[in-house]
N, C-alpha and C positions, 0 to 999 in steps of 0.2 A: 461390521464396517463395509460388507464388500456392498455393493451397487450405491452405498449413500455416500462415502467417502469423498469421493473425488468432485462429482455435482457439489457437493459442500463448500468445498474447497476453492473452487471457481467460483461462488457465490461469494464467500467471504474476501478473495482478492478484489472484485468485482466492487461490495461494498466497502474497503476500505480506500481502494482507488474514487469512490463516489462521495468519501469523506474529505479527499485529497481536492478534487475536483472544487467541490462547492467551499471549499477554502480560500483557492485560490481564482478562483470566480468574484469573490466578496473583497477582495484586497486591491490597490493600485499596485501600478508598476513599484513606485516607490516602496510603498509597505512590503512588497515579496523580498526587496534587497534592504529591510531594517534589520539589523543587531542591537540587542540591548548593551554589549560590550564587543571590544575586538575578539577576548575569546570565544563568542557565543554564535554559532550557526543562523542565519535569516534561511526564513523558509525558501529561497532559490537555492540555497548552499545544499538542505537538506534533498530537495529534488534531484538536485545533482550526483548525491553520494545516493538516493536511494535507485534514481535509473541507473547508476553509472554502475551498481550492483546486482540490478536484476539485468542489464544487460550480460556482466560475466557469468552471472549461476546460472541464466536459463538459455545462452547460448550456448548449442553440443549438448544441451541437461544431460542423456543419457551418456555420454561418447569420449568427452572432457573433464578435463577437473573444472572445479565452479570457481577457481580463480584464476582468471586468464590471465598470462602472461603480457600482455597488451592493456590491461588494466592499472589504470594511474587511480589509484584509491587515494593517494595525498596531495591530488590536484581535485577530487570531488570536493573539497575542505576550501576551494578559493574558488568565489564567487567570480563566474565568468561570464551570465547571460547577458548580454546590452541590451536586448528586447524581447520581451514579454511572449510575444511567439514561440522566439528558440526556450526559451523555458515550458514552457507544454510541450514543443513538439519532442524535446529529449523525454521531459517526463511521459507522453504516449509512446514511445519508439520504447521505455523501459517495460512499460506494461502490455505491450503486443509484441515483446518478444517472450514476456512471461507467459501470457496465455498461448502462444502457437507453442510454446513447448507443452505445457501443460494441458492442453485439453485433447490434442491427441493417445494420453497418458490412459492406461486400461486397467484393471485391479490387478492382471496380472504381472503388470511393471511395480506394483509399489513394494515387492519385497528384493529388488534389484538395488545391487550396490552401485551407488555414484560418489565422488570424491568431491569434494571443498579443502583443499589445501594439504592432499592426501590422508586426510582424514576420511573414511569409509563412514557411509548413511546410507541407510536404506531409502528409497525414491520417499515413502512416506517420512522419515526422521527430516530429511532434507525439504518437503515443503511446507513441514508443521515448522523446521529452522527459519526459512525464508519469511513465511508469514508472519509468526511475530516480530521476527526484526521490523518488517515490513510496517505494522500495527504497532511497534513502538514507536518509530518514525515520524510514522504520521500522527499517532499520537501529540508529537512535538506538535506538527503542523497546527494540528486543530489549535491545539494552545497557546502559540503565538500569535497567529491570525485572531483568537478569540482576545487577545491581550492586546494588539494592534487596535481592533474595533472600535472594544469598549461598550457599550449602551447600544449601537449599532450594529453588531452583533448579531448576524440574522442564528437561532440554533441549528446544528442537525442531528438533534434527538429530540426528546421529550423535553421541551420549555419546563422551568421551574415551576411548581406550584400548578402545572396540569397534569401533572402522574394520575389524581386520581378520573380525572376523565377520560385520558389515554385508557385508564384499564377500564374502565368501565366501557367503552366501546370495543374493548378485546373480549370482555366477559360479556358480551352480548350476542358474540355470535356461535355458532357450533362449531366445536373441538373439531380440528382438524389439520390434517397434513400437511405441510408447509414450511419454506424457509422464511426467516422472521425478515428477512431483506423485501421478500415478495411483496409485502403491503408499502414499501418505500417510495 
C-alpha cells in the first residue's frame, strides 16, 4: 500500500467527482430538480446531502470529529438551489474542501485516529468510509440523470455492444503502469 494508496485515492475521488460532473453537464435546470415521487431525492437534493458531507468530514479531517456541530444533515433532504450555479458552486466548495484535506495527507497519516461521530477510524478506514458513500451517491446520480435522458443519454463508460472494441484497443497495446482513469 505505502506510495500507491493515496495517489489512488485522489484519482478515484477525482473520477467519481468527473462522473458527477458530466451528469449534471447533460441535464437542464429543470431535470436536476426532478423527483420521481415526494419521497425520492432529485439529483440537486443528492448534491446537497453529498457537499454538505464532505464539507463536515473533510473540514479539521485530522483535528475534528467528521460531524460537525453546525451541520444540518436534515435540511441536505430539502431542495433549496434556485439556480443552477449555486448548485455546482456548493457541489465544488464539497470537493475542494475534500481534496485540500486529503492531498496534503502522507502514508504516515493513514494509520492516525480520526473520529465521525466519536466513532474511532483510522485516516485509511475513514476515506475508504467517505469514498464509497461518496460512489454510492453518485451512483444514484448517474441513474437518475441516465433515467431523466432516456435515448439521449450521452455514456460515461463503455457504450453497450462496444465492450469488445474497447478491449481490443486495451489488448493492443503494451502492459503497463497505470491508473485506469488516465486513458479518460
Amino acid at each position: 500500500m505505502e506510495y500507491s494508496y493515496l495517489p489512488s485515492v485522489i484519482k478515484q475521488f477525482e473520477y467519481y467527482k468527473s462522473l458527477g460532473d458530466k451528469t449534471i453537464a447533460q441535464l437542464t435546470d429543470e431535470q436536476l430538480h426532478w423527483q420521481q415521487n415526494e419521497d425520492s431525492n432529485s439529483i440537486a437534493i443528492i448534491v446537497k446531502h453529498i457537499a454538505g458531507n464532505m464539507l463536515s468530514r473533510w473540514t479539521n479531517f485530522l483535528t475534528e470529529d467528521g460531524e460537525k456541530e453546525w451541520r444540518n444533515r436534515d435540511d441536505e433532504f430539502i431542495d433549496s438551489f434556485n439556480y443552477r450555479e449555486d448548485l455546482i458552486n456548493y457541489w465544488n466548495k464539497g470537493w475542494n474542501c475534500l481534496f485540500d484535506a486529503i492531498k496534503p495527507l502522507n502514508e504516515n497519516d493513514l494509520g492516525r485516529i480520526i473520529y465521525i461521530r466519536n466513532h474511532g477510524h483510522t485516516v485509511t478506514e475513514a476515506v475508504n468510509r467517505q469514498m464509497m458513500h461518496y460512489a454510492y451517491h453518485i451512483g444514484q446520480i448517474v441513474f437518475v440523470g441516465k433515467l431523466i435522458k432516456g435515448r439521449s443519454w450521452q455514456t460515461l463508460s463503455i457504450a453497450k455492444g462496444q465492450s469488445t472494441t474497447y478491449n481490443s484497443d486495451k489488448f493492443s497495446k503494451d502492459k503497463r503502469r497505470t491508473h485506469f482513469t488516465d486513458d479518460l
